[in-house]
Biotite code that builds the C-alpha atoms (Angstrom):
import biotite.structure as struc

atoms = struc.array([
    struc.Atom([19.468, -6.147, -21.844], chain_id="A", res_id=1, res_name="UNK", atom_name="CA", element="C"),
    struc.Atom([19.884, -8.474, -18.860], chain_id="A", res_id=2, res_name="UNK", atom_name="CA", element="C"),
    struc.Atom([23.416, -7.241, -17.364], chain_id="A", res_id=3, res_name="UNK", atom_name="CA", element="C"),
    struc.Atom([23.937, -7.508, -13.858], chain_id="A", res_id=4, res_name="UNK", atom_name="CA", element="C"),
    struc.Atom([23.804, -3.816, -12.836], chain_id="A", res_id=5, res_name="UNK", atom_name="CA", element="C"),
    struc.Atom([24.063, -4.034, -8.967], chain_id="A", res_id=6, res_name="UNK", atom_name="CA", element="C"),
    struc.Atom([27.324, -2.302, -9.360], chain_id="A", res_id=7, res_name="UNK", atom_name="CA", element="C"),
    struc.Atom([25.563, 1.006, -9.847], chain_id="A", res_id=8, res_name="UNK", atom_name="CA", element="C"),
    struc.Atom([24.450, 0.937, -5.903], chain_id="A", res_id=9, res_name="UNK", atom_name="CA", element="C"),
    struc.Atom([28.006, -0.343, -4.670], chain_id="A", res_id=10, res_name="UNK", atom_name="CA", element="C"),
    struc.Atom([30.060, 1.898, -3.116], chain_id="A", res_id=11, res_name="UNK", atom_name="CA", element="C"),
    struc.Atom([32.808, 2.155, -5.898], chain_id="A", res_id=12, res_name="UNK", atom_name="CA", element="C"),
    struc.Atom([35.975, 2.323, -3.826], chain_id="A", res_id=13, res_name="UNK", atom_name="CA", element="C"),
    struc.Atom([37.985, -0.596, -2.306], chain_id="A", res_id=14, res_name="UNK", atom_name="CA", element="C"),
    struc.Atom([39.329, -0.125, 1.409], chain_id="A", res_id=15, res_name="UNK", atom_name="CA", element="C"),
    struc.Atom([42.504, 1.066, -0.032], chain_id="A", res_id=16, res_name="UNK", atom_name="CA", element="C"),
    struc.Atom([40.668, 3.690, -1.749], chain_id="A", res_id=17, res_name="UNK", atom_name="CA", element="C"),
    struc.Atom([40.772, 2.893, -5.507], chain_id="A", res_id=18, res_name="UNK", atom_name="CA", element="C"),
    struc.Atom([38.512, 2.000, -7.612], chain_id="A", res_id=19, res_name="UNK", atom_name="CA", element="C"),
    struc.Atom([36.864, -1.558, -7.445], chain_id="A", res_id=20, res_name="UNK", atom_name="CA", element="C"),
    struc.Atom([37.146, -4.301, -10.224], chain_id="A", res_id=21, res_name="UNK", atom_name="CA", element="C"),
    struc.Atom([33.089, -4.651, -10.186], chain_id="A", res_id=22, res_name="UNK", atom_name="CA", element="C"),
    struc.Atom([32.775, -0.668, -10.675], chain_id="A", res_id=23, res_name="UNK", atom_name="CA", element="C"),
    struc.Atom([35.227, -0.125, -13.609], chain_id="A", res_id=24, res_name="UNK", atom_name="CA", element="C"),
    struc.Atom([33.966, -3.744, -15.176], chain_id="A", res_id=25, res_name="UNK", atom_name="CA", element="C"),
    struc.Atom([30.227, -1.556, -14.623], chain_id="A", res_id=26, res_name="UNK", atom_name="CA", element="C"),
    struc.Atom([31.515, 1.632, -16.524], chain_id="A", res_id=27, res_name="UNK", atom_name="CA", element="C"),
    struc.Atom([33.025, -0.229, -19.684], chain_id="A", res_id=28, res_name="UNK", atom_name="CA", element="C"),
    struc.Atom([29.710, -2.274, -19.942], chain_id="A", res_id=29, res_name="UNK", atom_name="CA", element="C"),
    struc.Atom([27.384, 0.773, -19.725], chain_id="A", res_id=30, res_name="UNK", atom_name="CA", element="C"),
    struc.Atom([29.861, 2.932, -22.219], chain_id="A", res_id=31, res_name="UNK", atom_name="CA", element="C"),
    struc.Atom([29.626, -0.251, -24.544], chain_id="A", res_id=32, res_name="UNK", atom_name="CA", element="C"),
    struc.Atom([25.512, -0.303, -24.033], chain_id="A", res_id=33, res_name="UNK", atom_name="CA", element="C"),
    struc.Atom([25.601, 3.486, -24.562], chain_id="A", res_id=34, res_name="UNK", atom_name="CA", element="C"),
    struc.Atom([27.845, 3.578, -27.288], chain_id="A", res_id=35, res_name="UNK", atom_name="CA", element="C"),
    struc.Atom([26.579, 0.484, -29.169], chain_id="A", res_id=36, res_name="UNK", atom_name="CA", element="C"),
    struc.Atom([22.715, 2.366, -29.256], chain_id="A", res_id=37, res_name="UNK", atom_name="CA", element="C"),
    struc.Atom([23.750, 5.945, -30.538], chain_id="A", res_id=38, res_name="UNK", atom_name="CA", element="C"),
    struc.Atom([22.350, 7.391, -33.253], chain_id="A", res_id=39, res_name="UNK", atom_name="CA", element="C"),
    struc.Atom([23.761, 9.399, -36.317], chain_id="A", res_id=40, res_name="UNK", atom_name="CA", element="C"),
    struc.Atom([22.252, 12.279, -34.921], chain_id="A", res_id=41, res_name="UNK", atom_name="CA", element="C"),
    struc.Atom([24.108, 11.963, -31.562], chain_id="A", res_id=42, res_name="UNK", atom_name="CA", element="C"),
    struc.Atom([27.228, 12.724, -33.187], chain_id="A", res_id=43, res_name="UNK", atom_name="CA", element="C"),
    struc.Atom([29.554, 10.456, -30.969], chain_id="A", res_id=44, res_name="UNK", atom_name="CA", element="C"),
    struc.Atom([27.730, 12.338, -27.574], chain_id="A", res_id=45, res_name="UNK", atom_name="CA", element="C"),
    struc.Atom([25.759, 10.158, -24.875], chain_id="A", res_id=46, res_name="UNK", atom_name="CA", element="C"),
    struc.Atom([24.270, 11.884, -21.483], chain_id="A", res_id=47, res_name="UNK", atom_name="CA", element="C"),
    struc.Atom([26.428, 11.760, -18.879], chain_id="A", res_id=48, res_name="UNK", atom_name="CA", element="C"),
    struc.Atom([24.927, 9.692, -15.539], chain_id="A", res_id=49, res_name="UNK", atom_name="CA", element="C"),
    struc.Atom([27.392, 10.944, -13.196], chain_id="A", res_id=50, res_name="UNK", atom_name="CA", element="C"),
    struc.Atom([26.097, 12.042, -10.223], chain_id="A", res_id=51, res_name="UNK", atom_name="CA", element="C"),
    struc.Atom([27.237, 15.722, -10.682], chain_id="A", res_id=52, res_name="UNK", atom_name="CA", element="C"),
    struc.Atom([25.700, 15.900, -14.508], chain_id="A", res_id=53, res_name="UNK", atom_name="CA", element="C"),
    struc.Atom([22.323, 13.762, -13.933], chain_id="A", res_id=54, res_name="UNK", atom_name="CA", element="C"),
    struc.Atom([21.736, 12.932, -17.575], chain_id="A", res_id=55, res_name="UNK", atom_name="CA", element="C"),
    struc.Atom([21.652, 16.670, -18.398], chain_id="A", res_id=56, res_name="UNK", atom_name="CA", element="C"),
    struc.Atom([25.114, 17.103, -20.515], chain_id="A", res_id=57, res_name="UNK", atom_name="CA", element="C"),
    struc.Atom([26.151, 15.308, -23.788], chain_id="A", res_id=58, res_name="UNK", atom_name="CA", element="C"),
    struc.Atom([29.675, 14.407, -23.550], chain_id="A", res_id=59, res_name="UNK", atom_name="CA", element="C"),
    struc.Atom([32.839, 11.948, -25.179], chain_id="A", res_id=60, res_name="UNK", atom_name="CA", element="C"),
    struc.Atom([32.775, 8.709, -24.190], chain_id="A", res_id=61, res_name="UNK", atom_name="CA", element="C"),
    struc.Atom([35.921, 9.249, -22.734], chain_id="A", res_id=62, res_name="UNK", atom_name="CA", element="C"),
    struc.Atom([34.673, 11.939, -21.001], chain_id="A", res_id=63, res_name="UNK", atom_name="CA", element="C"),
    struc.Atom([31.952, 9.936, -19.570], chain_id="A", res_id=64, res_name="UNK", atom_name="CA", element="C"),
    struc.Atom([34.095, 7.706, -18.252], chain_id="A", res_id=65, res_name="UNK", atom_name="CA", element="C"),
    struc.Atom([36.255, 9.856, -16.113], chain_id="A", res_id=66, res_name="UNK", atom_name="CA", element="C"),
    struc.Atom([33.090, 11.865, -14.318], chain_id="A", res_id=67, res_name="UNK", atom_name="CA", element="C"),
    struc.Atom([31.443, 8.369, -13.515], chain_id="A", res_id=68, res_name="UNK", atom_name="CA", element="C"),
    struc.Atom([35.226, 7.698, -11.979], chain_id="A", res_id=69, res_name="UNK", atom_name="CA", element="C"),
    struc.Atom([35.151, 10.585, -10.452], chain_id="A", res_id=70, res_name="UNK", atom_name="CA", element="C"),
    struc.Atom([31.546, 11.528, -9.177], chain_id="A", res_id=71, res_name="UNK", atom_name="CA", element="C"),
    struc.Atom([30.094, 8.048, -9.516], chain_id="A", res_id=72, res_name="UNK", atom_name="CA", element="C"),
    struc.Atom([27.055, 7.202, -11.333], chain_id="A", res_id=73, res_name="UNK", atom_name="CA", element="C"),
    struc.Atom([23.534, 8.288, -10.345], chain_id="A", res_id=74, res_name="UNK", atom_name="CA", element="C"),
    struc.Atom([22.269, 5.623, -7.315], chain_id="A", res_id=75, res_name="UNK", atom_name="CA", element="C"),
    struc.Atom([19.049, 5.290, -8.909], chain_id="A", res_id=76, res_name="UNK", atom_name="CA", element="C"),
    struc.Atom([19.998, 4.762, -12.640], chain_id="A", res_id=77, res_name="UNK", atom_name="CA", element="C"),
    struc.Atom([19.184, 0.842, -13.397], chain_id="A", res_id=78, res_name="UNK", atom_name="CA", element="C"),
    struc.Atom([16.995, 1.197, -16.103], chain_id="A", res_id=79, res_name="UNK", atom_name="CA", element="C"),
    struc.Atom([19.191, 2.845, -18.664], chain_id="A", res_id=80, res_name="UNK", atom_name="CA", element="C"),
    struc.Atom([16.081, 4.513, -20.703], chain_id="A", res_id=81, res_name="UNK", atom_name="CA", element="C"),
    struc.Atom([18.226, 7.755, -21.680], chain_id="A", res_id=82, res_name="UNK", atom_name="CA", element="C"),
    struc.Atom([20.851, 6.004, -23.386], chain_id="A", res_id=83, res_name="UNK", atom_name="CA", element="C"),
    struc.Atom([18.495, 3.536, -25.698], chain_id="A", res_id=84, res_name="UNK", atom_name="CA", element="C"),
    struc.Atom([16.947, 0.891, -22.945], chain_id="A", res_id=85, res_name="UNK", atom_name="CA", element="C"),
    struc.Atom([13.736, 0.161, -24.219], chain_id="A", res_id=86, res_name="UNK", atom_name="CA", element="C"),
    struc.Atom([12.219, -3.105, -22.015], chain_id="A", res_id=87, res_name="UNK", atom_name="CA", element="C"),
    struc.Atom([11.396, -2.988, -18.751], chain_id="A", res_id=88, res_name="UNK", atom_name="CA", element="C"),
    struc.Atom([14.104, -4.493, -15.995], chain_id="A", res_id=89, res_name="UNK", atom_name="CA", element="C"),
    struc.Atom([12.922, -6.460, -13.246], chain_id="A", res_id=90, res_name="UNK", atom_name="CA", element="C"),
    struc.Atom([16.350, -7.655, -11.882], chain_id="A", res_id=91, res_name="UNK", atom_name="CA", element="C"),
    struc.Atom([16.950, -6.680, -8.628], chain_id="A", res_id=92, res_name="UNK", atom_name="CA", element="C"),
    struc.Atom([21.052, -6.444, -7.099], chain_id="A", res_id=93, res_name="UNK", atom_name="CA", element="C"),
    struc.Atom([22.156, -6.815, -3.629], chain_id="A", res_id=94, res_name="UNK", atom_name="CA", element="C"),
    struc.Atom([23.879, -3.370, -2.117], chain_id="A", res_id=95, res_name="UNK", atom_name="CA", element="C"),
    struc.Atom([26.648, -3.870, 0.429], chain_id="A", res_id=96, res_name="UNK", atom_name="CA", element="C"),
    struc.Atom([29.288, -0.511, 1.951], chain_id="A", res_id=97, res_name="UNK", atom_name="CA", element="C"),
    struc.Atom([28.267, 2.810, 1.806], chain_id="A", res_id=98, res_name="UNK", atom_name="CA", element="C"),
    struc.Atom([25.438, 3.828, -0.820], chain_id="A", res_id=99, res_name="UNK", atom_name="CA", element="C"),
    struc.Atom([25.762, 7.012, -0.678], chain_id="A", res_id=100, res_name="UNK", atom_name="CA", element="C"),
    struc.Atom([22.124, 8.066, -1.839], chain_id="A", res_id=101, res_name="UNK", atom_name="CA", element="C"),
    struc.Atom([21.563, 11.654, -2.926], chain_id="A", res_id=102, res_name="UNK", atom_name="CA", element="C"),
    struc.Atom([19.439, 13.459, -0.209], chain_id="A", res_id=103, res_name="UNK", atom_name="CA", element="C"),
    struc.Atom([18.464, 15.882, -2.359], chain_id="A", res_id=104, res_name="UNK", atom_name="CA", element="C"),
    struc.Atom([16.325, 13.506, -4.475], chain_id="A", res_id=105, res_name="UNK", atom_name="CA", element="C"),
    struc.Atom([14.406, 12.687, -1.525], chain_id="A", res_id=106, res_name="UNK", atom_name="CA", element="C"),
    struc.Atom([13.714, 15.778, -0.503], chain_id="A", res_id=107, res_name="UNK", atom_name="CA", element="C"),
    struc.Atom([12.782, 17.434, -3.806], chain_id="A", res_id=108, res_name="UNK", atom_name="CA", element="C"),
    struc.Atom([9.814, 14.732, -3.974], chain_id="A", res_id=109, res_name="UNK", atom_name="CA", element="C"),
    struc.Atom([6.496, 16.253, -3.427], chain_id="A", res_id=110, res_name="UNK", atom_name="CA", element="C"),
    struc.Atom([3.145, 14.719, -5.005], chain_id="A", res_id=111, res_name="UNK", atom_name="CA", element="C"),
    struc.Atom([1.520, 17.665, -7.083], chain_id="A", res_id=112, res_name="UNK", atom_name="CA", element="C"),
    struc.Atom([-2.086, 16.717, -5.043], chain_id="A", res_id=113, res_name="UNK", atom_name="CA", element="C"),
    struc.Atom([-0.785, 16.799, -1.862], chain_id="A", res_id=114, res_name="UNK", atom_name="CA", element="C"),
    struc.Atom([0.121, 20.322, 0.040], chain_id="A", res_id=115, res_name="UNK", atom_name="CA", element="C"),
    struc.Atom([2.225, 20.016, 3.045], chain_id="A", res_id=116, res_name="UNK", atom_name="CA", element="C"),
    struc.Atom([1.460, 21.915, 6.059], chain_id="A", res_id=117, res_name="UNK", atom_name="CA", element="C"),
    struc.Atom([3.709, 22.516, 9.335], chain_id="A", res_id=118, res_name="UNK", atom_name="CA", element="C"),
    struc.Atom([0.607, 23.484, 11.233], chain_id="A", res_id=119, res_name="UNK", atom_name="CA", element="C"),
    struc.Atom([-1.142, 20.618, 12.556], chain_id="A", res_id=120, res_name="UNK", atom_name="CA", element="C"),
    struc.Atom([-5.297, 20.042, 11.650], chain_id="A", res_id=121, res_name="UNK", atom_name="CA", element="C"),
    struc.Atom([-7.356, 21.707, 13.787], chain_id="A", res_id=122, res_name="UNK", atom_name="CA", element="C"),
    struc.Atom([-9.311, 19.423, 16.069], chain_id="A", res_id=123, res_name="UNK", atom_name="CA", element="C"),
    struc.Atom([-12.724, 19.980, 16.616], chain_id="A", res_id=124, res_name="UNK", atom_name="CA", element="C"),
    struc.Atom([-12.078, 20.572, 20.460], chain_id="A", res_id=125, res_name="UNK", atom_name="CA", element="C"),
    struc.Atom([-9.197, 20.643, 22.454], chain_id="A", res_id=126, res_name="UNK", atom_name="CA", element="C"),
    struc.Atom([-9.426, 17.398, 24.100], chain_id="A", res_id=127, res_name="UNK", atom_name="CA", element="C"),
    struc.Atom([-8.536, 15.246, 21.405], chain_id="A", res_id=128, res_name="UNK", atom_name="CA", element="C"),
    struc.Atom([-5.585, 17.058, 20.511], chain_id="A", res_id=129, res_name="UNK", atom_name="CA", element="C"),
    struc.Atom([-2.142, 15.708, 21.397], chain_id="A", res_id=130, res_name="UNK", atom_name="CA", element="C"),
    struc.Atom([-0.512, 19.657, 21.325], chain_id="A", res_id=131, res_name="UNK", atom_name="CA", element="C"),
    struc.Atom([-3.837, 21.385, 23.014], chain_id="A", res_id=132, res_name="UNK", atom_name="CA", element="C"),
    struc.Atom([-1.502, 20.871, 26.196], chain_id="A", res_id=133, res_name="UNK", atom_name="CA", element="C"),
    struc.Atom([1.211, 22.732, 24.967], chain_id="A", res_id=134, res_name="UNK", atom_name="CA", element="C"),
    struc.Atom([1.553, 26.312, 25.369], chain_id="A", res_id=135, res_name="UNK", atom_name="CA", element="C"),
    struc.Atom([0.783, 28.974, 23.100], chain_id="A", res_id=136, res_name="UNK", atom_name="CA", element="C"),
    struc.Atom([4.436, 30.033, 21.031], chain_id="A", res_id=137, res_name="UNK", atom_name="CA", element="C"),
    struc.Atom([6.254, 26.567, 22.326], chain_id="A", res_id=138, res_name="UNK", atom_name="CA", element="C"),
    struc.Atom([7.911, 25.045, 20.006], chain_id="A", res_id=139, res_name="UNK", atom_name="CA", element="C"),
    struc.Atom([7.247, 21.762, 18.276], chain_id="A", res_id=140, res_name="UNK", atom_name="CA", element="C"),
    struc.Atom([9.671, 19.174, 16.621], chain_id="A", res_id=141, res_name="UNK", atom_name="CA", element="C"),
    struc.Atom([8.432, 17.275, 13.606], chain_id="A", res_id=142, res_name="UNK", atom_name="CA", element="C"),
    struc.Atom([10.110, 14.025, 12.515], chain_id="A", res_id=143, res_name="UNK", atom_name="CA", element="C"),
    struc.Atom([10.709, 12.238, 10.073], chain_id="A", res_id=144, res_name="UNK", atom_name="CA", element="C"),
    struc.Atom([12.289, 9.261, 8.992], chain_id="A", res_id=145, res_name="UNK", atom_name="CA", element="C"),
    struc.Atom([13.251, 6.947, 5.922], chain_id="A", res_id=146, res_name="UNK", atom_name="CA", element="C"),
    struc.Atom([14.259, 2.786, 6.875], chain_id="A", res_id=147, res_name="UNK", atom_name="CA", element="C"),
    struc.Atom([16.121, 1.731, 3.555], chain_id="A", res_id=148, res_name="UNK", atom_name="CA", element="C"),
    struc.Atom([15.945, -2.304, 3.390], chain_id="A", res_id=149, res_name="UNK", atom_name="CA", element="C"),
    struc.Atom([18.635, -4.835, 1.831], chain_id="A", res_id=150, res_name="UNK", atom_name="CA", element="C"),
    struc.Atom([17.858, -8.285, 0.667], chain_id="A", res_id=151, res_name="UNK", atom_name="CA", element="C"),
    struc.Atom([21.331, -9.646, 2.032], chain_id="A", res_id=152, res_name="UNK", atom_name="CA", element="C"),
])
């Protein structure tokens, strides 16, 4: 399947607040995708991608169709391997508006070899740590931060 699927990381209203062309034109050819692979045993039901059901509930079509209206479709979901995609994709859309990414995605990630720790190593002496100057009980602020790139 080679469809152009950057519509899945548009932002899927127009500035009068509707629906766009390129997102509705995106729903009817991922039904028709989903719909055209379905097996006997499916009994009519695909996985709903919506961003409020995350490929956890078998619904209608029809159904389908209104919760990706109305919730939008999961950001991340290019590769549609949960509704009969079988080949890699390697096509790569442009993004333009408001994405919209699901935070909670990001911050549910954590490698299962890796344990995170909001006490800092302890140095071997004092001198070559940055916070050996701070007081004992102040406070200290960890950030962090995420840079998301286009290829407008």
């Amino acid at each position: 399947m080679t469809s152009d699927r950057s519509w899945v990381g548009r932002y899927r209203y127009d500035k009068s607040k509707y629906l766009t062309e390129e997102y509705k034109n995106g729903v009817d050819s991922f039904l028709k995708f989903a719909i055209d692979r379905l097996k006997d045993e499916d009994e009519g039901l695909i996985r709903c991608p919506c961003q409020k059901c995350g490929n956890e509930y078998y619904k209608d079509p029809s159904d389908v169709r209104l919760d990706l209206y109305l919730h939008g479709i999961m950001q991340w979901y290019t590769r549609w391997d949960l509704h009969g995609e079988k080949e890699p994709r390697f096509e790569t859309g442009t993004s333009s508006g408001n994405v919209g990414y699901n935070d909670d995605n990001i911050l549910s990630f954590r490698s299962s070899s890796t344990e995170f720790s909001s006490e800092p190593d302890s140095p071997k002496n004092e001198k070559e740590s940055p916070l050996a100057s701070q007081s004992e009980g102040a406070e200290s602020t960890i950030v962090i931060s995420f840079a998301f790139f286009s290829a407008d």
